[in-house]
MMTF fields as JSON, N, C-alpha, C and O atoms, coordinates in Angstrom:
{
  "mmtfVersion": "1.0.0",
  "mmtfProducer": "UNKNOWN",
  "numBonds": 375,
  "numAtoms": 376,
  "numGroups": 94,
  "numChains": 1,
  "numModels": 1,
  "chainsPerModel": [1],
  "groupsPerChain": [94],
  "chainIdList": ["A"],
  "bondAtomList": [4, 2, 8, 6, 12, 10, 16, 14, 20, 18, 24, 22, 28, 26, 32, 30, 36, 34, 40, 38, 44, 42, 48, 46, 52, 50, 56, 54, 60, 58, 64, 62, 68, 66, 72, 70, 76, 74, 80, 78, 84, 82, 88, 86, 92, 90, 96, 94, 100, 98, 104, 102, 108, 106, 112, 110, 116, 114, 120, 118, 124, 122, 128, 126, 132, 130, 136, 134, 140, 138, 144, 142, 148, 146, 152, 150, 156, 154, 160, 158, 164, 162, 168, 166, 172, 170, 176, 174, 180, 178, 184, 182, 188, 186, 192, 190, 196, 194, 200, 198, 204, 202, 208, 206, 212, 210, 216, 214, 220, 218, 224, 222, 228, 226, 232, 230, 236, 234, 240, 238, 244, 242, 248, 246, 252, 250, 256, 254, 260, 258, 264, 262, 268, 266, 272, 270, 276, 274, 280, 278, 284, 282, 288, 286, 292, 290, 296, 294, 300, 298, 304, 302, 308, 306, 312, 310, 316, 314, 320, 318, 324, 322, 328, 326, 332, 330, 336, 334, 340, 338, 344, 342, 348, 346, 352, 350, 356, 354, 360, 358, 364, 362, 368, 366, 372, 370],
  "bondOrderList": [1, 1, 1, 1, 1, 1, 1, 1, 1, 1, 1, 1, 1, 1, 1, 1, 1, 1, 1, 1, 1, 1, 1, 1, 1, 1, 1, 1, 1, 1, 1, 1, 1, 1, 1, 1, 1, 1, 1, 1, 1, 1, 1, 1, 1, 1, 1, 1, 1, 1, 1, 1, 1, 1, 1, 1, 1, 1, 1, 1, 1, 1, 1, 1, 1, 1, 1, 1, 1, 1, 1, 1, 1, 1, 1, 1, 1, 1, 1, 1, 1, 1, 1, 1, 1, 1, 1, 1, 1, 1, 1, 1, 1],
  "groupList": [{"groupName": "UNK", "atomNameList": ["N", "CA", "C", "O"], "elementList": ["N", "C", "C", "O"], "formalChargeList": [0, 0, 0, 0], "bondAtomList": [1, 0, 2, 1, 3, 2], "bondOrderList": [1, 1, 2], "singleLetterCode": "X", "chemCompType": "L-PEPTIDE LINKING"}],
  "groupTypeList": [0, 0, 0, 0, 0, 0, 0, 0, 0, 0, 0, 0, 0, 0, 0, 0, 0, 0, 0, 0, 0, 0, 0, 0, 0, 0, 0, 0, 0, 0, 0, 0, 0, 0, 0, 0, 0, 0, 0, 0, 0, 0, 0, 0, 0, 0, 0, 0, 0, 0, 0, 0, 0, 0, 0, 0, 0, 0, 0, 0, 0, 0, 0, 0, 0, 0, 0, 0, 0, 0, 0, 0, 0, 0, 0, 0, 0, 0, 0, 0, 0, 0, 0, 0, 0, 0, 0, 0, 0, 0, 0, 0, 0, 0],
  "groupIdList": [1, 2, 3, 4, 5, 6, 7, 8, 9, 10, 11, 12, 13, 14, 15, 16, 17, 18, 19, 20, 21, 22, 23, 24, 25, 26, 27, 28, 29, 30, 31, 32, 33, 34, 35, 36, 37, 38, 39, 40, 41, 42, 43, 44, 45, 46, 47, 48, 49, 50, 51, 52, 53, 54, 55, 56, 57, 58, 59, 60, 61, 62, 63, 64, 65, 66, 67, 68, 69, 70, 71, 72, 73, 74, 75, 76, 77, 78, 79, 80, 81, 82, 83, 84, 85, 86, 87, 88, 89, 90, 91, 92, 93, 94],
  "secStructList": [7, 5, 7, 1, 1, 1, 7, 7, 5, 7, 7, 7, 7, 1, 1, 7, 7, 6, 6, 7, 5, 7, 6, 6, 6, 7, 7, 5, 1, 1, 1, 1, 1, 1, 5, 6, 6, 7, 7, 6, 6, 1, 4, 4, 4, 7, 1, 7, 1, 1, 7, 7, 7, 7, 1, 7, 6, 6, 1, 7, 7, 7, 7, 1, 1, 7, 7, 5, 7, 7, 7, 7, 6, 6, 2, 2, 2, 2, 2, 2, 2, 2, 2, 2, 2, 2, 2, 2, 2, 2, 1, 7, 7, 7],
  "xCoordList": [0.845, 0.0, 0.888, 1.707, 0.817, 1.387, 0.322, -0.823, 1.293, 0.487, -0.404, 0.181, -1.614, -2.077, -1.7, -1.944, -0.865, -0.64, 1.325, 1.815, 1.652, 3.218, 3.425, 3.964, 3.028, 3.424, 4.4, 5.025, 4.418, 5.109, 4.732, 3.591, 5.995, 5.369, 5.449, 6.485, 3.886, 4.057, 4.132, 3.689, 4.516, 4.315, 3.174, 2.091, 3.291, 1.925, 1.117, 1.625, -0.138, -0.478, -1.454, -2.273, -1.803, -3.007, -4.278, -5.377, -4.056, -5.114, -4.349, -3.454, -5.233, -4.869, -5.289, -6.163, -4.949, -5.462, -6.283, -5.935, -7.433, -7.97, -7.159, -7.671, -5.971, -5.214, -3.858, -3.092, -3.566, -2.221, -1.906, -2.594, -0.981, -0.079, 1.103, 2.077, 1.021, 2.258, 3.321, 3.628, 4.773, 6.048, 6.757, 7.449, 6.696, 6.958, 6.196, 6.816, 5.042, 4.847, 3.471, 2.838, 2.94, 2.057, 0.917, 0.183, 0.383, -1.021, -1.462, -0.765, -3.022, -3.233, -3.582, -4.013, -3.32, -3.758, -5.047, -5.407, -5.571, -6.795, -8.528, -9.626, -7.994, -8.849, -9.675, -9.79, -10.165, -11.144, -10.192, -10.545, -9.143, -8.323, -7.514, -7.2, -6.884, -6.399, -6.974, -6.384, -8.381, -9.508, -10.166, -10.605, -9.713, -10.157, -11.663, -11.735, -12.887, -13.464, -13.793, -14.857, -12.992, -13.325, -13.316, -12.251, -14.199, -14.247, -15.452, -16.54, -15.066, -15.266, -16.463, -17.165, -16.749, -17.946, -19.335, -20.398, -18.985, -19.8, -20.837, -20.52, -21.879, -22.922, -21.928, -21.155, -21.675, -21.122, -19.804, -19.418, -18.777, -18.081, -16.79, -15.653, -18.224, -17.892, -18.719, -19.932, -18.034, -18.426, -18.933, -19.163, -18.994, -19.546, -20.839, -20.823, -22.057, -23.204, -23.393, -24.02, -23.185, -23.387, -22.735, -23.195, -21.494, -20.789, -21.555, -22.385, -21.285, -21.676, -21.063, -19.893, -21.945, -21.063, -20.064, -19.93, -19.24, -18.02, -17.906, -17.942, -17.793, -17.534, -16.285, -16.059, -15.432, -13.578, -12.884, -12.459, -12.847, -12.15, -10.564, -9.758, -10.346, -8.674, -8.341, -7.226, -9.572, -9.202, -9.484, -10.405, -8.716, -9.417, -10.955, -11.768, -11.133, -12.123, -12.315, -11.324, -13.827, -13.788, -14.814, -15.584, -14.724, -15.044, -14.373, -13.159, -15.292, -15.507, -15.069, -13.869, -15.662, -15.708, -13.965, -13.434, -13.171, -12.045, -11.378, -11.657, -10.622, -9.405, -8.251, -8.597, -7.097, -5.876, -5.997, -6.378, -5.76, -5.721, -4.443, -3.613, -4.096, -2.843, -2.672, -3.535, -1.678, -1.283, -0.347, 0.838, -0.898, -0.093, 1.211, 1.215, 2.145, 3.226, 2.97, 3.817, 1.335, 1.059, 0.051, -0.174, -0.776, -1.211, -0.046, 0.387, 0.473, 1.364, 2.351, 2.755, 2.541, 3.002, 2.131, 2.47, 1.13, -0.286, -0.581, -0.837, -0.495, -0.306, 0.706, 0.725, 1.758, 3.153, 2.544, 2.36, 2.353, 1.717, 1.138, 1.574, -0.145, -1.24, -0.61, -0.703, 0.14, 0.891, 2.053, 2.278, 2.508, 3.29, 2.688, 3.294, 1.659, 1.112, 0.077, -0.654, -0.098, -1.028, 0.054, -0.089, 1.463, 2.493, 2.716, 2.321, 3.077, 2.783, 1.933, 1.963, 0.887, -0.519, -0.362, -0.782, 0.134, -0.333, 1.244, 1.456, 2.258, 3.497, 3.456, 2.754, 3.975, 4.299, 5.322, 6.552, 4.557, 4.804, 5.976, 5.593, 7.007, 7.903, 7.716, 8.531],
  "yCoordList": [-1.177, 0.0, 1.237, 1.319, 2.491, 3.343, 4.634, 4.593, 5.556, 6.777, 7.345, 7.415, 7.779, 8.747, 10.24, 10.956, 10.429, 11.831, 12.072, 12.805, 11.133, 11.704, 10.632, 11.078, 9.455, 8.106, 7.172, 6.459, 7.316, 6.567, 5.141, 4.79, 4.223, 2.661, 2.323, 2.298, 2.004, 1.672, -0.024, -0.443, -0.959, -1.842, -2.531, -1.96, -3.899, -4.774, -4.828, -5.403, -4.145, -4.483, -5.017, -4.534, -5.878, -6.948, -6.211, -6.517, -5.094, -4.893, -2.852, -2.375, -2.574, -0.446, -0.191, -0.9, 0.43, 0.598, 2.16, 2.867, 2.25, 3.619, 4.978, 6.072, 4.923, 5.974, 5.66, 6.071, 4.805, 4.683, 5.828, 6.088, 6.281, 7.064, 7.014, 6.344, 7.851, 7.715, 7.626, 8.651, 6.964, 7.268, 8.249, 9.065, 8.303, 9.656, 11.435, 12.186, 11.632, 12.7, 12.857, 13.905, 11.742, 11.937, 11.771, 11.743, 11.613, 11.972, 10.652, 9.681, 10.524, 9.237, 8.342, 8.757, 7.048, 6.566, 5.523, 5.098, 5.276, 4.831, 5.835, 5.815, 6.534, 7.766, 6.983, 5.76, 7.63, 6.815, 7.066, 6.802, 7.561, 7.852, 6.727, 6.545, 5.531, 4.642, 3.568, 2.503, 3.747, 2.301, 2.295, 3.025, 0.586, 0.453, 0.311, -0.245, 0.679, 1.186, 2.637, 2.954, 3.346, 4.616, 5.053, 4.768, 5.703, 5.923, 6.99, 6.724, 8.201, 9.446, 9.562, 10.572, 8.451, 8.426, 7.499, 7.339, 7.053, 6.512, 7.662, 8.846, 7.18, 7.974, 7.865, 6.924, 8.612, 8.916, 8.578, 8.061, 8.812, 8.27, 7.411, 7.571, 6.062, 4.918, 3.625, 3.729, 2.468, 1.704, 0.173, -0.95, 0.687, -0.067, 0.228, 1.423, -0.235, 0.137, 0.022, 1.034, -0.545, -0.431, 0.433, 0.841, 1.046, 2.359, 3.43, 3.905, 3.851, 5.009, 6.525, 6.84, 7.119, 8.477, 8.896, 8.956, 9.236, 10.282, 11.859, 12.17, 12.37, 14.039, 14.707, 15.674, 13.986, 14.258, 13.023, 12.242, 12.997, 11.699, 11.661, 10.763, 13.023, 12.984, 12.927, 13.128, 12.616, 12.677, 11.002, 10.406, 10.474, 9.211, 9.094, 9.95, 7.727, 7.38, 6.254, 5.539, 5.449, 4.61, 3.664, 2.826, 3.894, 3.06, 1.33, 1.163, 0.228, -1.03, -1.295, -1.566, -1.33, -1.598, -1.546, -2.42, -0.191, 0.012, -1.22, -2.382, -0.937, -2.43, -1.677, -1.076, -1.469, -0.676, -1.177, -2.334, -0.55, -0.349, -0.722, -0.228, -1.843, -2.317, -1.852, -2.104, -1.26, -1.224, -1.886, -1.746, -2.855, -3.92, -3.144, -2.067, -4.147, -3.654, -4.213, -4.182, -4.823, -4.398, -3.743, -3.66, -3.117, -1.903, -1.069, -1.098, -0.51, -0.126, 0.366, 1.493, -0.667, -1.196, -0.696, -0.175, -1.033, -0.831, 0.819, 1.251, 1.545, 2.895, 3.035, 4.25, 2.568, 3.373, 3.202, 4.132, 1.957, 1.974, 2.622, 3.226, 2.783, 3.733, 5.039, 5.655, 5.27, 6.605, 7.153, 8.182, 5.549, 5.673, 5.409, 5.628, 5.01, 5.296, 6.51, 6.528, 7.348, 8.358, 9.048, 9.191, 9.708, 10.314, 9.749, 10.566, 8.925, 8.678, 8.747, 8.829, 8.685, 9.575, 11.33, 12.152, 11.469, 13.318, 13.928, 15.136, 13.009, 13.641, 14.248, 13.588, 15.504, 16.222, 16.145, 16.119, 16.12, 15.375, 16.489, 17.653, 16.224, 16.92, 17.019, 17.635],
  "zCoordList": [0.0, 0.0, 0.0, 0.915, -1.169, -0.674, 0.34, 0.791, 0.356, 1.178, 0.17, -0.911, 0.127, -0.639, -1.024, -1.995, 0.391, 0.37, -0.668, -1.526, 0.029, -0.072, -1.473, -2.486, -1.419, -1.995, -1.807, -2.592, -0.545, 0.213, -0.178, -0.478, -0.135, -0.057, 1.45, 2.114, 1.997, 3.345, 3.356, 4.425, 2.574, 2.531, 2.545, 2.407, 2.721, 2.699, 4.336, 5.299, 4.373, 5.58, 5.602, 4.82, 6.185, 6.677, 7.068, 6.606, 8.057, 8.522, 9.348, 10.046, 8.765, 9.11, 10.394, 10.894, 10.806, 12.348, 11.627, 10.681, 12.537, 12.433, 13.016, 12.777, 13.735, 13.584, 13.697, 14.569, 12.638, 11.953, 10.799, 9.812, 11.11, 10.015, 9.304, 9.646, 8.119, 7.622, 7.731, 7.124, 8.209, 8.742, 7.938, 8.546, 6.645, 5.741, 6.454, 7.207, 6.02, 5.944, 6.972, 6.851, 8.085, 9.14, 8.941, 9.929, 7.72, 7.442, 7.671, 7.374, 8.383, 8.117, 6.877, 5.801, 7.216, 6.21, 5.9, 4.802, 7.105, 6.786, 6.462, 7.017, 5.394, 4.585, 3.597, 3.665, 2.806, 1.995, 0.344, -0.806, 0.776, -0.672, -0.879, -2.055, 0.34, 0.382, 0.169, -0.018, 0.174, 0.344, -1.573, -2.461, -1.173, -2.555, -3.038, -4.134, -2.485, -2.728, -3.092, -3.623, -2.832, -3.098, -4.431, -4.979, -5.23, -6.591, -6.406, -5.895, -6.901, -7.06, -7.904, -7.862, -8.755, -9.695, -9.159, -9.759, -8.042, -7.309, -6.402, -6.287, -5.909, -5.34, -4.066, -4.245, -2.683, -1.872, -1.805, -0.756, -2.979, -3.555, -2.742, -2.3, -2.955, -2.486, -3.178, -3.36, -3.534, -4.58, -3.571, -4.018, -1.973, -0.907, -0.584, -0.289, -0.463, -1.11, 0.763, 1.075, 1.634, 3.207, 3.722, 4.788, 3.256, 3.9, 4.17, 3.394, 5.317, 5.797, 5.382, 5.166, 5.36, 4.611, 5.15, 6.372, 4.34, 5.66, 4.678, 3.487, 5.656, 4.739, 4.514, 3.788, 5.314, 4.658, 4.515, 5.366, 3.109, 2.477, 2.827, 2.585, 3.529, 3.214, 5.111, 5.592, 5.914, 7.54, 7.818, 7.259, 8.593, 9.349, 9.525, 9.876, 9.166, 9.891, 10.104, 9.949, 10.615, 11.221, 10.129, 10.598, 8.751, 8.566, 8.766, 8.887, 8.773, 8.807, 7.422, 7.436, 5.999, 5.126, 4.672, 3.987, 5.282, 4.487, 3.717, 4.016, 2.866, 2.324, 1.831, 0.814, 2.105, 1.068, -0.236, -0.411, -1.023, -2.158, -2.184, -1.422, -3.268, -3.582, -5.092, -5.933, -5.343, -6.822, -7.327, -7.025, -8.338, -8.881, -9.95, -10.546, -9.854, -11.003, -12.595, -13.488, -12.73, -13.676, -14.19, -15.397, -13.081, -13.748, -13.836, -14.988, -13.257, -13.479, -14.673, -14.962, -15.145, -16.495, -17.877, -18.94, -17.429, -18.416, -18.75, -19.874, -17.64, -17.464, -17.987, -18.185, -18.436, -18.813, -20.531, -21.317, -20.746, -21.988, -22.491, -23.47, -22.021, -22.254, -22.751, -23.813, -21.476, -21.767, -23.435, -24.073, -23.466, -24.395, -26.212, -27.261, -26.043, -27.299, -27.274, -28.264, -26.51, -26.445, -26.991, -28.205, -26.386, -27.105, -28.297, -29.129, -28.762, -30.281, -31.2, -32.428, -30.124, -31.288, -31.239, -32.054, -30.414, -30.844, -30.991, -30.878, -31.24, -31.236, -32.317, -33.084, -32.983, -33.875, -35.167, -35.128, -36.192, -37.414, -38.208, -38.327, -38.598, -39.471, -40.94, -41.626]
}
């Protein structure tokens, strides 16, 4: 899992404590920016249909539902792609 804030790699954790923080830059990290439910295009943008609302995505809380968000090294990968034929589509022709 990294940090949301700094991008820290906090490693693999099992289970977040509700006021665990970052060893980088303090902020916590069990926010709804770390939880892999969270998606911004969702109705309380959260893609957990029993979550309870929260009104600062970027402060602790206590949700139950949370899970870290792991980012694989191949999305990852996939994103570099993406990236690298988008520049080859709009690169500038001589």
């Amino acid at each position: 899992m990294d940090c949301w804030k700094c991008g820290m790699a906090i490693g693999t954790v099992e289970r977040v404590g509700f006021r665990d923080d970052c060893p980088r830059c303090g902020w916590p990290v069990h926010v709804c920016h770390n939880c892999e439910f969270y998606d911004p295009g969702f109705h309380n943008q959260c893609r957990e249909p029993m979550a309870e609302a929260v009104t600062d995505r970027e402060r602790a809380n206590f949700c139950e539902y949370f899970t870290p968000v792991v980012k694989s090294a191949k999305r990852v990968a996939g994103d570099e792609a993406a990236r690298d034929r988008l520049a080859t589509l709009f690169r500038k022709r001589s």
